[in-house]
C-alpha positions, 0 to 999 in steps of 0.5 A: 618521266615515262610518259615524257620519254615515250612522247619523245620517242614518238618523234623517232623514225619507225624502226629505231620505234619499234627496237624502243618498244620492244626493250621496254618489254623488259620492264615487268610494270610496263608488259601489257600494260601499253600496246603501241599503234603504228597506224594511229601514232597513239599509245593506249591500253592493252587490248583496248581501242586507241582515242585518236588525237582530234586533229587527227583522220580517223585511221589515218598516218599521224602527217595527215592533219585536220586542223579544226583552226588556226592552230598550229597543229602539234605532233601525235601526243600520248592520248587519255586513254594511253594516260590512264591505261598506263595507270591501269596497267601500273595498278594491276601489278600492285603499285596502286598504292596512292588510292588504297583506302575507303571511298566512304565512311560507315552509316552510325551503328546508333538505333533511335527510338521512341520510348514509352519507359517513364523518364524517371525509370529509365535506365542506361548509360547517359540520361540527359535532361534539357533545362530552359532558361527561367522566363522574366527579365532576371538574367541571373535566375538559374534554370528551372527544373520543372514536370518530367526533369523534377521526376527524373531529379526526385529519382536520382536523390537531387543530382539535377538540383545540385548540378544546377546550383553548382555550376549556376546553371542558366540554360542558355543553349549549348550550356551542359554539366555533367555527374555520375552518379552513385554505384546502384543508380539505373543511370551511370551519368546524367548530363544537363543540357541548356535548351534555351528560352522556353518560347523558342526551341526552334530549329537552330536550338533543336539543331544545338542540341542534336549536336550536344547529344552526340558529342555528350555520349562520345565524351562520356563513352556512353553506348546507350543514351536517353534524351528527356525531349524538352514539352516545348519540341515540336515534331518537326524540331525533333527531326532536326534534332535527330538530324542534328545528333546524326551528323555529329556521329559522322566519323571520318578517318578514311587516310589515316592510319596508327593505333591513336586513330580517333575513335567513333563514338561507341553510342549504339543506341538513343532513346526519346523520352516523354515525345509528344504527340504526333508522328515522331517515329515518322520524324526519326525516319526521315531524319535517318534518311535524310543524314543518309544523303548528308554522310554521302555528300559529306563522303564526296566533299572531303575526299580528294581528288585523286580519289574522287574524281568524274569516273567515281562521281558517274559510279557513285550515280550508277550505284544510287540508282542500283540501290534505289530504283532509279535510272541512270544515265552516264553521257561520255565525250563523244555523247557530249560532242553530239549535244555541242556542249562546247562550253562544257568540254573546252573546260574538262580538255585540259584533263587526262580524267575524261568528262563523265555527265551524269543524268539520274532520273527518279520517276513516281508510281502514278501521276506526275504533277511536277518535272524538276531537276538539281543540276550540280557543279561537278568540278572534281579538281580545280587548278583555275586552269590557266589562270591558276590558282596561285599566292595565299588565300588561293585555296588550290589546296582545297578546291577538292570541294569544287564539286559541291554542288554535285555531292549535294545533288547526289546526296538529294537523288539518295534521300529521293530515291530512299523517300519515294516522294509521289508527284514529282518526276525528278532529274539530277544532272551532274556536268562532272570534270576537271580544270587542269593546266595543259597543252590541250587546256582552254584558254582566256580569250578563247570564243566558245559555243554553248549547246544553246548556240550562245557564245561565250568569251573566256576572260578567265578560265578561273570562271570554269564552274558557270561554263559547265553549268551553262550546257547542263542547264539547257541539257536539264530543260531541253533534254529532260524536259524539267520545268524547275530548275534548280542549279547549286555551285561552289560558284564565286568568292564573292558570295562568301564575302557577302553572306559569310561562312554559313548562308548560301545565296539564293537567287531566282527567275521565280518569285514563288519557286524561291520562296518554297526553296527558302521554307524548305532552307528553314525546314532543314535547318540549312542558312540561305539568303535571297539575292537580287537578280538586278536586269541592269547587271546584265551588261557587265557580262556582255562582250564585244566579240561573242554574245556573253563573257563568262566574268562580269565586273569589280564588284557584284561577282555572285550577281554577275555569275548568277545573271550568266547562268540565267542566260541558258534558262528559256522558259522554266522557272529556275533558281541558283543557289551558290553555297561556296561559303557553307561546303565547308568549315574549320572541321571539313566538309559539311554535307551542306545542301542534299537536305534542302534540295531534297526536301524542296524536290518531296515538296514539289509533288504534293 
């Protein structure tokens, strides 16, 4: 309402002006707060230079227009930096009371750990032992307790045994039972866990299990655990199983408030019994690194968007490189007007949060052999602009998780920046904004030019994410030089009506560069699908007037949006995955996509 009144009183002659501003001194959350510019016609922050509305002269009387078109050219309105000073000023006497809680979530306080303790002397709170199904074709047959897991069932007195035949324990992943055993036992309670069949603890059920360890040891309140590591486990499976048990711990209770807040789980510390041979500590480092970039991901996924916003992306960016080693690089409006990103800022101009592009940079000790870049859809809120989201299955309400992309591209350039891969110089660019409803928003219809010179007709400005992405992959190839390209977005609908809830889609230029980004996928445990990339689609995003449109057709909207993303790739080989489908579940944000990338970027320099 305020905001309102001080527009209006900008219509006012100037003395009646002048008597206005300076009653609102009176106001103890306005003083200094504001500082009116009768040169500019703007209001603006305290102490700070006013952003002169584009239509008009520089320093010049607010009747002096310069309309940029046809437009009419409209009455001096109350700038950005006026918005958010006025917010600022707000803030600093005390009535920031909306943006009061944590950013992000603590790291696990779990510590895992090879031990060389025998399994069946072993002691703590919580030992689980992992049983296979029984091979042959009898799928009655009760799991096998064989090696380690019969030294560990002598050693208890038969409680594996009669956990088994209790509860008709097969082994079938994700299956468990629990007992506690008898007063003056080195083990409080032992827990049972289905691994599945012998010939395939692969990945998905290393995952299973990760997941079960962790929320075994949260049921049971345990602070020390120890996993029997199943004789079939490669290192890589442990990894994800390490993975997998590390995302479980995630805690995420950030708003909210009370006594009866749900509690962390209390695991201190997890011990890996009877480990293969091979460079499983190794594998415990990495999995630790890796779920460092996940949590962050997960941080930026599941906060809302008046919290996470373009500015908190660009901080996050700046405290990645502080912390790693990298640099960064944050390119304001006026830095994005001199490259001509015009596709990219007529989406964020609706907004009073201002556009921050975001360029982290991981360089190698030694030789280069690869420049690769993860470019991130970074729409921090998504209105649809004015097509608005509106009616059910909308999800207005959760378009907090449009940014994705950008969460998964600075969860990689962590985990990058933690690993120090060698070989590869690697770019992580974030085209970070808002799709917002106002007089200044675009427009369907509008004609906009791209940094590559293309010409983009908007048929929907619901279709906002591909046309950010457009000048941040020329600015990924053109400026930083990157001959692999990788782009991830929140993109389409239809993707998920494709692939469902879990695969992202994956389409590439290249067919080698998918295939290595597809191995990367199995190696992390993450669900992709490889998707045509059909020529003849391309003239579904023609238009008449301009060069492209940003919508294609009815049907193969994923195809389409992927065939316009093409269109500001030159020479490098590229790839786009679009992981609207897995961003999120019935349980929130899932940290989808940091794992894969990163893992593709390590791969890419050896």
């Amino acid at each position: 309402r305020i905001v309102r009144h001080i527009r209006g009183m900008l219509q006012l002659r100037a003395p009646m002006r002048r008597r206005i501003v300076a009653s609102l001194a009176v106001l103890p959350f306005l003083q200094g707060a504001i500082a009116f510019q009768p040169s500019a016609g703007l209001l603006a922050p305290a102490g700070h230079a006013s952003n002169v509305n584009p239509v008009l002269r520089a320093n010049a009387a607010p009747s002096s227009f310069v309309s940029p078109s046809l437009r009419v050219a409209r009455a001096p309105r109350l700038s950005a930096s006026g918005v958010r000073g006025l917010a600022a000023g707000i803030a600093d006497r005390g009535w920031d009371i909306n943006n009061n809680a944590p950013i992000f979530t603590s790291a696990p306080a779990v510590e895992v750990t090879v031990s060389t303790t025998a399994p069946e002397d072993w002691s703590g709170d919580l030992l689980i032992v992992p049983l296979m199904m029984a091979e042959g074709q009898d799928k009655k047959a009760l799991a096998p307790i064989q090696g380690a897991a019969a030294a560990i069932d002598e050693a208890t007195g038969g409680a594996i045994k009669e956990l088994v035949a209790d509860n008709e324990f097969k082994g079938a992943a994700s299956s468990s039972s629990t007992v506690r055993l008898p007063g003056g036992s080195k083990v409080k309670k032992l827990t049972i866990l289905g691994a599945g069949k012998t010939d395939k603890f692969d990945m998905k059920v290393a995952a299973k299990v990760g997941a079960a360890i962790s929320a075994t040891a949260k049921s049971e309140k345990a602070k020390t655990a120890a996993i029997l590591v199943p004789a079939a486990a490669s290192v890589e499976a442990i990894e994800i199983m390490v993975s997998s048990a590390l995302a479980a711990l995630y805690h995420d209770v950030r708003f909210k408030s009370g006594e009866d807040v749900d509690k962390a789980a209390p695991l201190v510390k997890l011990e890996l019994l009877a480990c293969p041979s091979g460079d499983v500590a190794g594998a415990i480092k990495r999995a630790v690194t890796m779920e460092a970039g996940v949590r962050l991901t997960k941080d930026l996924v599941g906060g809302p968007a008046n919290y996470v916003t373009p500015s908190l992306l660009a901080e996050t960016a700046m405290q990645i490189a502080a912390d790693t080693g990298m640099t960064c690089k944050i390119l304001e409006k006026d830095d994005c007007v001199k490259l001509k990103m015009g596709s990219y800022l007529a989406v964020s101009q609706g907004a009073a949060e201002p556009p921050k592009f975001i360029h982290l940079t991981y360089t190698p000790k030694g030789e280069i052999k690869k420049k690769v870049a993860i470019v991130g859809k970074g729409l921090t809120f998504d209105s649809g602009g004015y097509n608005l989201k509106a009616g059910a299955g909308s999800m207005i309400e959760l378009m907090k998780f449009d940014m994705g992309g950008s969460a998964a591209t600075l969860g990689a350039a962590k985990i990058i920046g933690l690993m120090q891969p060698e070989g590869v110089e690697a770019h992580f660019i974030v085209a970070a904004c808002e799709n917002m409803v106002s007089a200044d928003a675009f427009r369907p219809g509008d004609i906009l030019t791209a940094s590559n010179g293309k010409t983009i007709e908007v048929g929907n400005t619901d279709a906002e994410g591909r046309l950010t992405l457009a000048d941040a992959l020329v600015y990924a190839e053109k400026t930083a030089g990157a001959e692999h390209i990788i782009d991830i977005a929140t993109l389409t609908g239809a993707c998920i009506v494709s692939l469902g809830g879990e695969y992202a889609g994956l389409w590439s230029n290249d067919e080698a560069m998918g295939e290595a980004i597809l191995q990367s996928a199995t190696a992390t445990g993450e669900k992709m699908w490889k998707m045509p990339l059909p020529e003849e689609y391309g003239e579904m995003i023609k238009s008449k007037i301009a060069d492209l449109k940003n919508i294609g057709g009815k049907g193969g909207g994923s195809i389409t949006a992927a065939l316009f993303l093409k269109e500001f790739v030159d020479k490098a080989k590229w790839a786009h995955l679009d992981i609207a489908g897995p961003v999120w579940d019935d349980k929130g944000a899932t940290g989808y996509g940091a794992k894969v990338l990163a893992n593709w970027v390590a791969n890419s320099g050896k």
